[in-house]
C-alpha positions as CSV (number, residue, x, y, z in Angstrom):
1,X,12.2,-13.7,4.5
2,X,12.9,-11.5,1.7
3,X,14.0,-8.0,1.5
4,X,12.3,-5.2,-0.5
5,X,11.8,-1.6,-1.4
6,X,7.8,0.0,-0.5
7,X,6.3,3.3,-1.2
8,X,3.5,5.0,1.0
9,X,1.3,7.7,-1.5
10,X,-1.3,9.4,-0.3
11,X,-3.6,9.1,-3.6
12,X,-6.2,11.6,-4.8
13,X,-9.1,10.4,-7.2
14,X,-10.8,13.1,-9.7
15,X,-14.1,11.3,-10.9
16,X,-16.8,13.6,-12.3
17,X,-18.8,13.5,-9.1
18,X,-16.1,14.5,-6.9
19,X,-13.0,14.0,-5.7
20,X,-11.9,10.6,-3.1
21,X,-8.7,9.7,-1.3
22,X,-6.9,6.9,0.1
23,X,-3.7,5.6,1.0
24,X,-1.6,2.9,-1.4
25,X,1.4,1.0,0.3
26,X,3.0,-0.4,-2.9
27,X,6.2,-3.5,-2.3
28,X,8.3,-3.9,-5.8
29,X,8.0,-7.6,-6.7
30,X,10.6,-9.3,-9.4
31,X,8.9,-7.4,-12.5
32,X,5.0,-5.9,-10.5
33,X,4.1,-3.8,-7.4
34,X,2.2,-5.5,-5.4
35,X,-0.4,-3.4,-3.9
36,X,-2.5,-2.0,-1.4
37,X,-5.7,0.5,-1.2
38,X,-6.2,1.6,1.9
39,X,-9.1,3.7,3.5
40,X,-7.5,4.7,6.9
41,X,-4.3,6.0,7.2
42,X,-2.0,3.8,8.5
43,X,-0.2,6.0,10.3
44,X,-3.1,6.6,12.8
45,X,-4.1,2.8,13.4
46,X,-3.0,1.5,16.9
47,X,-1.8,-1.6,17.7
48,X,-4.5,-5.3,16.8
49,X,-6.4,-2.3,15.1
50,X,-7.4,-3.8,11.1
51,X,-8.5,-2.2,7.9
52,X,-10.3,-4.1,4.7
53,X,-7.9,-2.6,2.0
54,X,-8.0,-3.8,-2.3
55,X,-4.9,-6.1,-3.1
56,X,-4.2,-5.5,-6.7
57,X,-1.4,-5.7,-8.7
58,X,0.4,-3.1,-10.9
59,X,2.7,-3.6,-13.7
60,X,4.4,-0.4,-14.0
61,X,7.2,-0.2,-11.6
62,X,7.1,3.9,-12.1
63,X,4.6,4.0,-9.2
64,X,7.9,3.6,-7.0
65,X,8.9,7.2,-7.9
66,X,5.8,9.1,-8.9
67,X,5.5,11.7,-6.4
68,X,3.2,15.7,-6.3
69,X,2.1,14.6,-9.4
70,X,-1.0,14.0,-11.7
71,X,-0.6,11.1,-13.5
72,X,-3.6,9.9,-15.4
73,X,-5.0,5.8,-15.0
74,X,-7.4,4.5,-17.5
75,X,-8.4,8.3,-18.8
76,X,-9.4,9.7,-14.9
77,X,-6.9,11.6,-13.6
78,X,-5.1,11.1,-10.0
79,X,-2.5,13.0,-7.8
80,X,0.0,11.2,-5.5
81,X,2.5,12.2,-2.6
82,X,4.8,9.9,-1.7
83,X,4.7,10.3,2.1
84,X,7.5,7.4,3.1
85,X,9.6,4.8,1.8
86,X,11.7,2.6,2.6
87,X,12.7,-1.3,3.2
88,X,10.5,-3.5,3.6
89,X,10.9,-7.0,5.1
90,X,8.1,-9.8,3.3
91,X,7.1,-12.9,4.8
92,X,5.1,-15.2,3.2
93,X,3.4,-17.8,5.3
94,X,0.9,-18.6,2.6
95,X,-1.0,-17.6,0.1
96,X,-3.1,-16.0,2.3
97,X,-1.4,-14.4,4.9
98,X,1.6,-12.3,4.7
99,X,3.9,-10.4,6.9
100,X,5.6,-7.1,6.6
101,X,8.2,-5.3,8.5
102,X,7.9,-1.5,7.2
103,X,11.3,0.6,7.9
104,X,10.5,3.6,6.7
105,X,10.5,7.1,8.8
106,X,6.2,7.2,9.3
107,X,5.3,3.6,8.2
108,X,7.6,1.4,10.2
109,X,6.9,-2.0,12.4
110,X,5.4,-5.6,11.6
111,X,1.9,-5.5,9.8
112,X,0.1,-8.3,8.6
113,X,-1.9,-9.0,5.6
114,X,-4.9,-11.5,6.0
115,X,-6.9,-13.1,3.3
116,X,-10.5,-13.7,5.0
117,X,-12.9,-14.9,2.2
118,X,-12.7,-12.8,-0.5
119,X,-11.6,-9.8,1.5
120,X,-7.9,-8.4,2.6
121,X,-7.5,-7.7,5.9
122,X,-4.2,-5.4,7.1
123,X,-3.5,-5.0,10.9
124,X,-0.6,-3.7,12.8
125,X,1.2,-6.2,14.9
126,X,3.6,-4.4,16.8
């Protein structure tokens, strides 16, 4: 098991048609952020309950800090609130399944992270 730092945004999209959200957990890696779109909020999902989220990874290790800010991502611009951090506790079972024990002050407790096919699955455990 190996101990980490993780930032919760809430993440705001401005794209000519209007504006989306979502939610992006984001663990620091050795040199990357390994990362997390999510279309629920975590906060609000109950125990067994699962989400599809977008596993990406991000280079730029200032995602960690950015927080009420615009920051602007391949020319569109975005806004982010940090809304908890924390330590997080990763274990990795296999390349396709991952646990995380979140102890931040909103986003706290053992998720898992669940490759099925090409999608990413992310449930609360306990």
């Amino acid at each position: 098991m190996k101990k980490s730092q993780f930032v919760f945004h809430e993440h705001y999209i401005e794209y000519p048609d209007g504006t989306t959200k979502h939610w992006d957990i984001r663990v620091k890696g050795n040199s990357h952020l390994e990362e997390w779109n999510i279309y629920e909020d975590p906060r609000l999902m109950e125990k067994d309950v699962h989400t599809q989220v977008a596993k990406k990874i991000c280079r730029d290790l200032k995602w960690l800090e950015y927080d009420k800010q615009w920051i602007k991502v391949g020319g569109i611009p975005t806004y982010v609130d940090i809304l908890d951090k924390g330590e997080v506790l990763v274990d990795q079972k296999s390349s396709t399944e991952v646990f995380f024990t979140f102890k931040g002050e909103f986003l706290k407790g053992k998720w898992q992270l669940l490759r099925k096919g090409k999608a990413w699955i992310f449930t609360k455990v306990d």
